[in-house]
Backbone bond lengths (Angstrom), bond angles and torsions (degrees), N, CA, C in turn:
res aa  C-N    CA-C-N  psi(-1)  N-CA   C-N-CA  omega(-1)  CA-C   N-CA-C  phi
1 X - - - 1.460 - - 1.517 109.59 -
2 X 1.288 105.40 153.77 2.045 103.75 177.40 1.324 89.22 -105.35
3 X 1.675 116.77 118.37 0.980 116.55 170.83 1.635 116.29 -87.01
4 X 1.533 114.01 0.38 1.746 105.15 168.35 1.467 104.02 -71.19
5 X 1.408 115.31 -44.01 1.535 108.35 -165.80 1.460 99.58 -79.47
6 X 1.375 149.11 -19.56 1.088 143.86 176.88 1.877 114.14 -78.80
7 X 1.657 126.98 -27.22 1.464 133.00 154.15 1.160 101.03 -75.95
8 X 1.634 130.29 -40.91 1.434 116.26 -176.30 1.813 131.75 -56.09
9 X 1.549 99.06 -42.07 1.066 125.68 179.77 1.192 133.75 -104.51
10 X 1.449 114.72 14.19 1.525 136.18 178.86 1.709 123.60 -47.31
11 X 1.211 100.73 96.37 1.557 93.31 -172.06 1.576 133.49 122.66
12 X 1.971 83.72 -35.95 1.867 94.66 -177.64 1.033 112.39 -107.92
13 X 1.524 85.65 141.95 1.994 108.63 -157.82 1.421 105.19 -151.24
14 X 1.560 92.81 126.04 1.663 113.46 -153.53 1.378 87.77 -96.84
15 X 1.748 112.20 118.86 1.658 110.41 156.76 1.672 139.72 -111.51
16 X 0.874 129.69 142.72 1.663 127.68 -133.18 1.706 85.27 -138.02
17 X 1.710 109.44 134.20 1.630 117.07 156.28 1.174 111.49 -84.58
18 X 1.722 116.70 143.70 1.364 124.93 -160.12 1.375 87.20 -147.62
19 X 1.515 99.58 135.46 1.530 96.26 141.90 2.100 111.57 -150.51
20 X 1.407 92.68 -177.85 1.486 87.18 -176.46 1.895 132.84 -45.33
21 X 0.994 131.37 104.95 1.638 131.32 178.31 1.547 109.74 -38.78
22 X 1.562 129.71 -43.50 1.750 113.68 167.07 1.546 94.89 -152.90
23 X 1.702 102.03 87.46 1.092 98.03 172.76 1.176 140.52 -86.00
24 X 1.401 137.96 140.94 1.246 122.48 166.11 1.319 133.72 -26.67
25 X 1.832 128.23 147.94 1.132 126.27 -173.52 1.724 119.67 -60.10
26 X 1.190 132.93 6.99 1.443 131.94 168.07 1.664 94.26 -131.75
27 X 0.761 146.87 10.03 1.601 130.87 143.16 1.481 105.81 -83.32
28 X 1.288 150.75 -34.01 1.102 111.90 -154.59 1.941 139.13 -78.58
29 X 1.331 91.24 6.24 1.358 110.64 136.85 2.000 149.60 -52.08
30 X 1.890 82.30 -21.94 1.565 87.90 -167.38 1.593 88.17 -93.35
31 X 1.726 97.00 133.85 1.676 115.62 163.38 1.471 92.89 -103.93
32 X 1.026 106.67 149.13 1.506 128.39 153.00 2.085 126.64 -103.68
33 X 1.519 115.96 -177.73 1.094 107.03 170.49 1.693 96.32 -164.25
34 X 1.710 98.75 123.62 1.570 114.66 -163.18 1.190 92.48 -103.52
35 X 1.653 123.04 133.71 1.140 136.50 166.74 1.278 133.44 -94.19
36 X 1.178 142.85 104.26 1.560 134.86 -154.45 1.833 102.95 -107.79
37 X 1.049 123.82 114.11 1.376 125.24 160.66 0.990 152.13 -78.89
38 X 1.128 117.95 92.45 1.931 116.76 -159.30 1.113 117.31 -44.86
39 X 1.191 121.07 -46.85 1.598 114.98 -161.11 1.615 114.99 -88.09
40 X 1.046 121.25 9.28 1.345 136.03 166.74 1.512 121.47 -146.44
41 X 1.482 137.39 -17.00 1.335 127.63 -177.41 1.342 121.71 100.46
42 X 1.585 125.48 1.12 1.044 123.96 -168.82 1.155 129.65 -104.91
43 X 1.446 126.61 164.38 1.613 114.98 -154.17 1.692 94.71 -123.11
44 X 1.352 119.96 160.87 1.365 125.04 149.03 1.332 102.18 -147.05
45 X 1.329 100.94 157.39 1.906 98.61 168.10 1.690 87.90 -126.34
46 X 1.222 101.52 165.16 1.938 110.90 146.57 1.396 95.61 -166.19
47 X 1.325 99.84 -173.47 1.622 116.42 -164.46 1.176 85.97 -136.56
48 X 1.751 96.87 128.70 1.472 134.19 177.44 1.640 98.84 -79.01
49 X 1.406 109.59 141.08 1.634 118.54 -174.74 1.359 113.06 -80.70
50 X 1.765 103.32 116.26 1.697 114.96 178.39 1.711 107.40 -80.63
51 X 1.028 125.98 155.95 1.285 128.91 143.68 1.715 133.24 -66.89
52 X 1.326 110.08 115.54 1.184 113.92 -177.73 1.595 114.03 65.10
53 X 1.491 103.45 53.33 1.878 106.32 179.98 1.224 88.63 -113.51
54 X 1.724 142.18 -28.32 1.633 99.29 179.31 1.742 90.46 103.23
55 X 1.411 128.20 -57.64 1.385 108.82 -178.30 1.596 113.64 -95.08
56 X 1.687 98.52 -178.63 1.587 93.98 -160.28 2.039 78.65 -100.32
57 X 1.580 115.76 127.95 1.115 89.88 168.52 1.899 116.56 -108.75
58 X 1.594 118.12 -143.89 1.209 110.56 -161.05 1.191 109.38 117.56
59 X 1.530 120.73 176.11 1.240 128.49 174.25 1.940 130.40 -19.48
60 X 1.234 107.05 92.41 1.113 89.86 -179.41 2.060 122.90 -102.99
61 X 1.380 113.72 -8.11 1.151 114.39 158.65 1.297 107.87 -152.47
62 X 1.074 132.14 122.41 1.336 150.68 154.35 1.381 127.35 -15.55
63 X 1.798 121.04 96.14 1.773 119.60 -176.07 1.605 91.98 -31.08
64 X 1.266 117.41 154.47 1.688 156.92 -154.25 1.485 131.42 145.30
65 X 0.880 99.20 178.02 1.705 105.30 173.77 1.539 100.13 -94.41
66 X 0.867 162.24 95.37 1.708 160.88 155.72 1.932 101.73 -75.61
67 X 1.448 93.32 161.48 1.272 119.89 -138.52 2.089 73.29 -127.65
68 X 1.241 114.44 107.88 1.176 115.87 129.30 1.499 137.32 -41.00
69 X 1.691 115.85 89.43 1.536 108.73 179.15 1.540 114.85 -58.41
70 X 1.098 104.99 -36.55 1.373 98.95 -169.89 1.578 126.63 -60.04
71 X 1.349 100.74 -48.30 1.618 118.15 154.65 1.414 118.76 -46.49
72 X 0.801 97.91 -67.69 2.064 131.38 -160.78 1.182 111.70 79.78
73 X 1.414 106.18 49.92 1.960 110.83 175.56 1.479 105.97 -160.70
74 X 1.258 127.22 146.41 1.481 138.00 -122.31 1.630 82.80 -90.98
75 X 1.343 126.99 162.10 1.280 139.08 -133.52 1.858 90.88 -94.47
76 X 0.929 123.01 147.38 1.796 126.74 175.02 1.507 94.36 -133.16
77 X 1.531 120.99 148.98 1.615 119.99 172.74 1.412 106.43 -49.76
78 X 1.412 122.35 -38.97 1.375 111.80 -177.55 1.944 124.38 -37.42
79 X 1.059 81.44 -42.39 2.026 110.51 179.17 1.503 107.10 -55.10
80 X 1.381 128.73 -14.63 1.121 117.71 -155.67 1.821 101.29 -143.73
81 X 1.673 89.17 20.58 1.737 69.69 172.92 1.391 113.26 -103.61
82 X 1.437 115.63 -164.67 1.416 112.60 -146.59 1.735 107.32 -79.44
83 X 1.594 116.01 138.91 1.445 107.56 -176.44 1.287 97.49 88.43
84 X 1.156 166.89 62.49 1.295 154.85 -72.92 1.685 99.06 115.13
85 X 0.940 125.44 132.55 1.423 138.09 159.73 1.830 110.97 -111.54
86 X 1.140 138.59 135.61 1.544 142.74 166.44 1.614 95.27 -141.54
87 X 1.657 95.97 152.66 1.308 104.30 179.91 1.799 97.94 -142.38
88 X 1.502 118.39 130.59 1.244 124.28 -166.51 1.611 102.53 -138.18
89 X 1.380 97.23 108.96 1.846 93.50 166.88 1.636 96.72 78.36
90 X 1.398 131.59 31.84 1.106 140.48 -176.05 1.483 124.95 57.58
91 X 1.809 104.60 18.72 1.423 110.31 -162.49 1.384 99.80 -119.42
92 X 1.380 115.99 116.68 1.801 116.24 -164.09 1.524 118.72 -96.94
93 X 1.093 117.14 105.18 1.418 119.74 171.80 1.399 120.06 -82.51
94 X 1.691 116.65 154.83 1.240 116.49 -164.23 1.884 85.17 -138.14
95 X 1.822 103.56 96.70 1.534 92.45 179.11 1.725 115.52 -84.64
96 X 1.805 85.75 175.58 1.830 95.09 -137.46 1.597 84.03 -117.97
97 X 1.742 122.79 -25.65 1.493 107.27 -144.77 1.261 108.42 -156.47
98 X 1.142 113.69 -172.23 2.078 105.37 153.23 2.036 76.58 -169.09
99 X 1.404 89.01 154.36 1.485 105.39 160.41 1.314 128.58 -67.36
100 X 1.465 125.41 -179.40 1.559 112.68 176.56 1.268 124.15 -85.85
101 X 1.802 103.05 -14.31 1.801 91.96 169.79 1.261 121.75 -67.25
102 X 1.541 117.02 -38.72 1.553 134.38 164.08 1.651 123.56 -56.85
103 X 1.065 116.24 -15.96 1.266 126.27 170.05 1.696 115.96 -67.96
104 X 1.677 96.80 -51.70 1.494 106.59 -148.25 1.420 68.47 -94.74
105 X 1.812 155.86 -13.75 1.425 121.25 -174.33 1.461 100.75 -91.60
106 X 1.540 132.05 -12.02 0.928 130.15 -152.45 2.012 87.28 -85.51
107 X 0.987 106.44 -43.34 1.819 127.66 -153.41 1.568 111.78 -75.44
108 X 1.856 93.06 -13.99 1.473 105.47 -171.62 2.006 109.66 -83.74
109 X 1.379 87.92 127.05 1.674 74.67 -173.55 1.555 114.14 -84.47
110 X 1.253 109.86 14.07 1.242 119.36 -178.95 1.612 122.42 -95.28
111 X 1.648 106.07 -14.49 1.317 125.97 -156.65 1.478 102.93 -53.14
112 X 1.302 118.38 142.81 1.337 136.26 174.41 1.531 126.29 -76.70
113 X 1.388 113.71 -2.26 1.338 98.21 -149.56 1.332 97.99 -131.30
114 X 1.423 119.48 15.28 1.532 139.14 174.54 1.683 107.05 -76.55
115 X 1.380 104.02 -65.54 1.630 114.42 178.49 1.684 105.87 -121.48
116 X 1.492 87.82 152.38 1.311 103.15 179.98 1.408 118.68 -131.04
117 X 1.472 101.86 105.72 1.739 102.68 -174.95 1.313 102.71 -142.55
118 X 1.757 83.67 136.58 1.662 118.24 -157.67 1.489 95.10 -101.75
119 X 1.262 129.57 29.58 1.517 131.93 169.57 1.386 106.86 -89.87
């Protein structure tokens, strides 16, 4: 583990709107929301609960390290910004968004969590 980027980045977690890339005719309602974790690399998505959608939502993939198919190399925030295609577990998302904490860290030219130098 890098424990600078893991004290460095303790806590901040970039979240992104997702939804399916060609979804079937009763998904295309389902949004999702992908979580990216700084201090280790790891992803989760789940789906926030709609009214009157018919599915059960919640957890839809499990925090881990996931493997960008599309790439074939483990997911970086870059991968997940908006207009962006990712495909995980053969299931292809086409992201839509990011929140405002993720906005203003992405926008910051100061941001820490781009490069990492131990000089």
């Amino acid at each position: 583990k890098d424990l600078v980027k893991l004290f460095q980045h303790a806590d901040q977690i970039l979240r992104f709107k997702a939804r399916f890339a060609d979804p079937k005719p009763e998904d295309t309602d389902r949004v999702f929301v992908v979580s990216f974790f700084l201090q280790d690399d790891c992803l989760s998505i789940h789906e926030p609960p709609q009214r009157n959608l018919g599915i059960v939502t919640g957890r839809f993939l499990e925090k881990a390290v996931h493997m960008n198919q599309i790439t074939g190399q483990l997911f970086k925030p870059e991968d997940l910004l908006p207009g962006n295609m990712v495909k995980v577990y053969n299931h292809e998302f086409e992201m839509l968004d990011m929140d405002e904490y993720t906005r203003k860290l992405l926008t910051d030219p100061n941001a820490q969590f781009k490069a990492f130098d131990l000089q």
